[in-house]
C-alpha positions in Angstrom: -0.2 21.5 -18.8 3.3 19.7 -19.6 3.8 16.4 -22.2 5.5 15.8 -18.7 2.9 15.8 -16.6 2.7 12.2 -15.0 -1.1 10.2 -15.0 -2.3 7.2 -14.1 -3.5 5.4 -16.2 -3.5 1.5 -14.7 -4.4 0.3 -11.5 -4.5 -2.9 -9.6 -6.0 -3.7 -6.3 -6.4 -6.6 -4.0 -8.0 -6.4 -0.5 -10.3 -8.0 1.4 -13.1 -6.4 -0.6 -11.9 -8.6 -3.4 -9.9 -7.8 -6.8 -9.6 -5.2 -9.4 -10.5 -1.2 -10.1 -13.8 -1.6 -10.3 -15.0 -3.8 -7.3 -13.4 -1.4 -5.4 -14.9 1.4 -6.3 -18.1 -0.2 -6.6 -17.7 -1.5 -3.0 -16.6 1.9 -1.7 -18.9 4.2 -3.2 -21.7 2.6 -2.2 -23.3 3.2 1.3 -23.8 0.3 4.2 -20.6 -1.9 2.7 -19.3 -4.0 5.1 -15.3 -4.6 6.3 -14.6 -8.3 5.4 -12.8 -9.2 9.3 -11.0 -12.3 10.7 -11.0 -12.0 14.3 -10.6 -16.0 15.1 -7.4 -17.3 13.7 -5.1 -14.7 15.3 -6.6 -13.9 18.4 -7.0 -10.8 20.2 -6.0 -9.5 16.8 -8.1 -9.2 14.1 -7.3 -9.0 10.0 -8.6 -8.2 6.8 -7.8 -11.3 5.1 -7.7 -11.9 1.4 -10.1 -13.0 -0.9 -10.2 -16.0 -3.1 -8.0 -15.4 -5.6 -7.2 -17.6 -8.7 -3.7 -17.4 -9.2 -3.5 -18.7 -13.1 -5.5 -15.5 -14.3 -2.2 -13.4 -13.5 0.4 -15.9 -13.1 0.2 -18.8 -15.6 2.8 -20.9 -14.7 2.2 -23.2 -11.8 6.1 -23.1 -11.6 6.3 -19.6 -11.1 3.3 -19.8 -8.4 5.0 -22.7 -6.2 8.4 -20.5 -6.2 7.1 -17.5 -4.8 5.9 -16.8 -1.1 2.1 -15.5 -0.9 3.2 -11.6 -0.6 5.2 -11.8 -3.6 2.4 -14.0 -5.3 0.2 -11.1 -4.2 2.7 -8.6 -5.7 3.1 -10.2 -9.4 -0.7 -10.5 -9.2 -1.8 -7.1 -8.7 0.9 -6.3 -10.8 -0.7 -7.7 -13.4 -4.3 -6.7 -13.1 -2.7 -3.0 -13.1 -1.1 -3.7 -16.5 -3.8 -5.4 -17.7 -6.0 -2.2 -16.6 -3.3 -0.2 -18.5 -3.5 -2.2 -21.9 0.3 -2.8 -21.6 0.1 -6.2 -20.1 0.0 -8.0 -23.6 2.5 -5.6 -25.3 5.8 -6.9 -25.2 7.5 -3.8 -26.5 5.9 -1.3 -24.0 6.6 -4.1 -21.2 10.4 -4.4 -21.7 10.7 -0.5 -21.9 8.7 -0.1 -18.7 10.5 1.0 -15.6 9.1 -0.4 -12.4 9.3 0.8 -8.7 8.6 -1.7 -5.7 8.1 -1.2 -2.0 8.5 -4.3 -0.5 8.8 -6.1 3.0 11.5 -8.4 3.8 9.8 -11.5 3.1 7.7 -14.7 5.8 9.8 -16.8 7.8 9.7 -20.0 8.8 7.5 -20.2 11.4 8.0 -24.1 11.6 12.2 -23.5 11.7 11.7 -20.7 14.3 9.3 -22.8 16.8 11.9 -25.9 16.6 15.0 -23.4 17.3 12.8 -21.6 20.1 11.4 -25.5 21.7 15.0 -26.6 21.5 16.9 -23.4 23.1 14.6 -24.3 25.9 16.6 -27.8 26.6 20.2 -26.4 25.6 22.7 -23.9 27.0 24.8 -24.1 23.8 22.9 -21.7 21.5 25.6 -20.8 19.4 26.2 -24.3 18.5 22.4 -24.8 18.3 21.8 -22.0 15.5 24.9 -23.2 13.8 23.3 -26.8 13.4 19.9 -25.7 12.1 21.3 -23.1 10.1 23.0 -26.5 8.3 20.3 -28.7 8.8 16.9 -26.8 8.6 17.1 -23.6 6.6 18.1 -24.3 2.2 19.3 -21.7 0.2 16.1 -21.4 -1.9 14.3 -19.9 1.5 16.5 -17.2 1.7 16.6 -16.3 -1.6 12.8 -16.5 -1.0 13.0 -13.6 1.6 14.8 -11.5 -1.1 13.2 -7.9 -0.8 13.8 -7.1 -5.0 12.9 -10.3 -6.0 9.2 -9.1 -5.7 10.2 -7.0 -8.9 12.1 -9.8 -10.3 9.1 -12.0 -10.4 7.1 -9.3 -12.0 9.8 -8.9 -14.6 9.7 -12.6 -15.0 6.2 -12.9 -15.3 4.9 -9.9 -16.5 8.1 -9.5 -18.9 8.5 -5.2 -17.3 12.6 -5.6 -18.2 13.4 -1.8 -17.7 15.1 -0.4 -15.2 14.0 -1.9 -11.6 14.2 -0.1 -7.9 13.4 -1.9 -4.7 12.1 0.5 -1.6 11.6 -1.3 2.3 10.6 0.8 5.0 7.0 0.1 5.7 4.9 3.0 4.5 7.1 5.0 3.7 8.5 2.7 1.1 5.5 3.0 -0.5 6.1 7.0 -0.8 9.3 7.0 -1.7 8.3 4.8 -4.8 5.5 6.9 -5.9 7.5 10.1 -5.1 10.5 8.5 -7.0 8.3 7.1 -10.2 6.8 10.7 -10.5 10.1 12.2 -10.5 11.6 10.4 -13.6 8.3 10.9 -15.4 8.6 14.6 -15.1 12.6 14.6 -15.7 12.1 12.6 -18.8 13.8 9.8 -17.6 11.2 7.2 -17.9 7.8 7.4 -20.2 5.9 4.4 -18.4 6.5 3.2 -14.9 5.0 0.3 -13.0 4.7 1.4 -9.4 3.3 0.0 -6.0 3.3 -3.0 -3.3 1.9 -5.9 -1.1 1.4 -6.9 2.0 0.5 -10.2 3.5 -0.5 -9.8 7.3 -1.8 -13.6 7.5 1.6 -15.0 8.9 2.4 -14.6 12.6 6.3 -12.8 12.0 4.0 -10.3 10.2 1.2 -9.4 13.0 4.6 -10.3 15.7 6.0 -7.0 14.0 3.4 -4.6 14.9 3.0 -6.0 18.0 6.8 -5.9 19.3 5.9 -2.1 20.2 2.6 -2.5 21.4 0.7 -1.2 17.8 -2.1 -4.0 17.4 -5.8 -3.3 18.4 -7.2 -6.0 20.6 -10.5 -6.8 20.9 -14.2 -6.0 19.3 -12.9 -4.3 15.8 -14.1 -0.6 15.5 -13.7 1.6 12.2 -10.2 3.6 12.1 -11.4 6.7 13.8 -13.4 5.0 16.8 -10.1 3.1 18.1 -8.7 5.5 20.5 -9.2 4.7 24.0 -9.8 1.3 23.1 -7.4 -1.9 24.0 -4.2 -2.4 22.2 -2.3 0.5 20.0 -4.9 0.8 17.3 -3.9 -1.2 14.0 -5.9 -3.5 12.0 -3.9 -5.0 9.7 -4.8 -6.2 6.1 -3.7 -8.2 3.3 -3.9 -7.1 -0.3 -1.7 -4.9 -2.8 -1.8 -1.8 -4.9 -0.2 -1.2 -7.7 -0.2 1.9 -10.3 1.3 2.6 -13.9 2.1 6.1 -14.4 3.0 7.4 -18.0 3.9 10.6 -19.1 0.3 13.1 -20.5 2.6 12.7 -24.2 2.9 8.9 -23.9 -0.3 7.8 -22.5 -2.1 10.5 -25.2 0.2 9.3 -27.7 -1.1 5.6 -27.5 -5.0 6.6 -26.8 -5.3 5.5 -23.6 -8.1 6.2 -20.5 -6.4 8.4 -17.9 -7.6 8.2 -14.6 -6.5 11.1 -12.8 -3.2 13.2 -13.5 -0.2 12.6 -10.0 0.1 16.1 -8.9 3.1 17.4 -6.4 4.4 14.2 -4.1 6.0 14.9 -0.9 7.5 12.7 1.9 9.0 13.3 5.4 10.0 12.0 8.5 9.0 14.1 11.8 11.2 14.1 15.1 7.8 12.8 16.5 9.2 12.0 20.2 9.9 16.1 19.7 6.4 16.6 18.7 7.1 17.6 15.5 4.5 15.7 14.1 1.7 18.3 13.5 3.9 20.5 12.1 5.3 18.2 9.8 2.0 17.6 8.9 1.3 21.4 8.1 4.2 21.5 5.8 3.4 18.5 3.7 0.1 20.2 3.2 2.1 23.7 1.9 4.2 21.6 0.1 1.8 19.3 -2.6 -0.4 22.9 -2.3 -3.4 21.7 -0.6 -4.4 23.7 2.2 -7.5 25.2 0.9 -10.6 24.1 2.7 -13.1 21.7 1.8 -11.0 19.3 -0.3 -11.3 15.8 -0.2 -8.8 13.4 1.8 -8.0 9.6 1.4 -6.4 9.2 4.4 -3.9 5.9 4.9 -4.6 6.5 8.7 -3.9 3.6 10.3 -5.6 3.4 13.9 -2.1 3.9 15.7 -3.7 6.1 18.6 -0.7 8.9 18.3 -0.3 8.7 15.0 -3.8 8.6 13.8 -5.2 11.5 16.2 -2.5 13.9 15.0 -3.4 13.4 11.7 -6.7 14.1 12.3 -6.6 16.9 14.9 -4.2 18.4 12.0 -6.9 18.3 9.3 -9.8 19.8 11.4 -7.9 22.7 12.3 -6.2 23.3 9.3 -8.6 23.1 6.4 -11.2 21.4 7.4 -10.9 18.5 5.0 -13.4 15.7 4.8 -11.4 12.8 5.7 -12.0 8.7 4.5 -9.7 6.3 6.6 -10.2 3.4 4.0 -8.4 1.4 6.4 -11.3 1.0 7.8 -12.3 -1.6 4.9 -8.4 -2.5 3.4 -7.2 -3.1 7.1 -3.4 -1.2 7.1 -1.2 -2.5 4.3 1.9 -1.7 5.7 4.2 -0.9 2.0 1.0 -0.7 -0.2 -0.6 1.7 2.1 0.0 4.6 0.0 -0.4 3.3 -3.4 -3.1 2.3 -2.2 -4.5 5.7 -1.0 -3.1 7.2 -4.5 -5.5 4.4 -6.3 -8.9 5.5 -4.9 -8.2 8.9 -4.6 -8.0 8.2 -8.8 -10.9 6.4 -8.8 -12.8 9.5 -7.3 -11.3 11.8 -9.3 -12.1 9.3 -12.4 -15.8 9.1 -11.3 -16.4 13.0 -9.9 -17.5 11.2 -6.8 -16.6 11.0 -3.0 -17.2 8.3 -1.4 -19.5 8.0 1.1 -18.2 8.3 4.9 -16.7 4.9 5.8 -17.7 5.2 9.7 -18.5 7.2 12.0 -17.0 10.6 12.7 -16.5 10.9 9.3 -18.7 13.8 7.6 -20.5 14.1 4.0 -18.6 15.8 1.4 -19.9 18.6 -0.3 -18.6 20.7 -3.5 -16.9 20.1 -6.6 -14.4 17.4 -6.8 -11.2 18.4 -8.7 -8.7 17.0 -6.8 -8.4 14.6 -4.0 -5.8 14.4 -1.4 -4.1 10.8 -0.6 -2.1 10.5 2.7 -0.3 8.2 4.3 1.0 9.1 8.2 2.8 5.8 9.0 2.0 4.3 11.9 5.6 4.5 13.1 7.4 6.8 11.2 7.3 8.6 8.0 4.7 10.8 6.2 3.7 11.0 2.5 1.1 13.2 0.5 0.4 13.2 -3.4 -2.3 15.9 -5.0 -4.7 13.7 -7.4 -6.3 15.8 -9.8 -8.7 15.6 -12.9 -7.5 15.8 -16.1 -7.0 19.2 -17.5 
């Protein structure tokens, strides 16, 4: 035990489940929930879409709404509900000495502006004078400063008033770990006391689902839960919309102002396995030395997200390592792309908070039995890059 030792004492979720800590746990934890799924609008491909969400009840200023694009809206949003959850949101001193860390995505285009450029390249031979004159005519300055990756944290710091220091991550999932990973670390140098930490993802814009697709990732057809998608049509991903994001204090500065502590943010550990070498399982194995869970029996929140190479790894690497009991709440979430592993650090906390598992989110996935101390989070990226972080109880 350490004043250093980094908890978690804030969290904020959107999904398709809906808003907020406690939905999703309540959601989650309880048997026969159903995924919320959008299989119409972007057909073959089906999404997790997001709930209703009232705006004003994290963003009051319709200003401030009409300026922002609907991931970053997301982002300040669930932002706020994990300040809020935190007891920080509506203190201004602890907000403008918080330090935040963001993984974010490089923003929507303009799906109107691309179809015009794409319909008119089809009538012209000049594309070089064609993208000059819609680069002039069609695109304004405010768009692209729209697609900026950090201002997702500078709309947090504008809303939310979090003026400390501010770090910007993009990379897809591993963006995500590399903010957690890099949060945790100043807590436990001393460097920061309070940290806001975490992502969003919109997937309900066709650049976004044109992304996974490019390479072939996207499952096509009936949707099946995470672990039943191998074999099937299409490369395996659901996508989702919705956001996690964490505050993570120090044990001396969240003790220090009487606050709830979730869960304490063990060892975080990241890589980024040769996988055309098949380095994959292996890389696997030595995240699992690294954050010190290879015992048997533990618990795993598993960011898995359907990608039939990826996702059968990971689980071929857990059966015969330690035979963990696995939860793919991707399942539920769809994949969140940046927020994946916030996300998977969230309810990992929430089980830990409740000394509860939650109950098997689909087939192939077994009952968990014994004491619940710690809980696993992972995050294999679809693609590229692995994360793990060790979510324990409070000591």
């Amino acid at each position: 035990m350490s004043p250093r030792d980094v908890v978690i004492t804030g969290i904020g979720l959107v999904s398709s489940l809906g808003e907020g800590a406690d939905t999703h746990w309540r959601k989650l934890s309880a048997p026969g929930t159903e995924p919320v799924i959008d299989a119409e609008r972007f057909a073959p491909y089906t999404v997790h879409p997001l709930p209703q969400i009232d705006w004003s009840l994290q963003i009051a200023k319709r200003g401030d709404q009409r300026q922002m694009e609907t991931w970053q809206r997301l982002g300040a949003y669930v932002a706020g509900l994990a300040l809020a959850d935190a007891g920080i949101k509506d203190d201004e001193e602890l907000c403008a000495t918080m330090d935040m860390v963001v993984a974010a995505g490089g923003g929507e285009r303009d799906v109107a502006v691309d179809s015009d450029i794409l319909a008119a390249s089809e009538k012209r031979d000049d594309f070089d004078v064609l993208l000059n004159e819609k680069l002039t005519t069609e695109l304004r300055p405010t768009l692209f400063l729209a697609q900026l990756s950090n201002l997702l944290a500078g709309n947090i710091s504008i809303v939310h008033k979090v003026t400390g220091s501010s770090r910007t991550f993009m990379g897809e999932e591993g963006a995500g770990v590399s903010a957690i990973e890099t949060a945790a670390a100043r807590i436990r140098s001393g460097q920061s006391t309070h940290m806001l930490v975490g992502g969003a993802f919109q997937t309900e814009h066709p650049d976004m689902l044109l992304g996974y697709e490019l390479a072939g990732y996207l499952h096509r057809g009936e949707w099946k839960p995470v672990w039943q998608r191998q074999g099937a049509e299409g490369g395996g991903v659901v996508s989702g919309s919705g956001g996690a994001f964490l505050v993570l204090e120090s044990r001396e500065h969240a003790e220090k102002r009487g606050q709830r502590i979730y869960a304490t943010l063990g060892p975080v550990a990241s890589s980024r396995a040769r996988r055309q070498k098949g380095e994959l399982d292996a890389g696997i194995g030595k995240l699992l030395d690294t954050v010190d869970a290879s015992e048997g029996g533990m618990l795993v929140i598993s960011g898995a997200s359907g990608a039939h190479k990826a996702t059968s790894t990971e689980k071929a690497a857990f059966d015969t390592r330690n035979g963990a009991t696995l939860r793919a709440f991707s399942t539920f979430t769809g994949h969140l792309k940046e927020a994946q592993f916030p996300f998977a650090v969230a309810l990992a906390a929430l089980a830990v908070s409740n000394k509860a598992s939650y109950p098997a989110f689909g087939a192939g996935e077994k009952a968990f039995e014994g004491p619940l101390k710690s809980v696993l989070a992972t995050t294999i990226g679809y693609h590229h890059f692995e994360g793990m972080a060790l979510v324990s109880a409070l000591d």
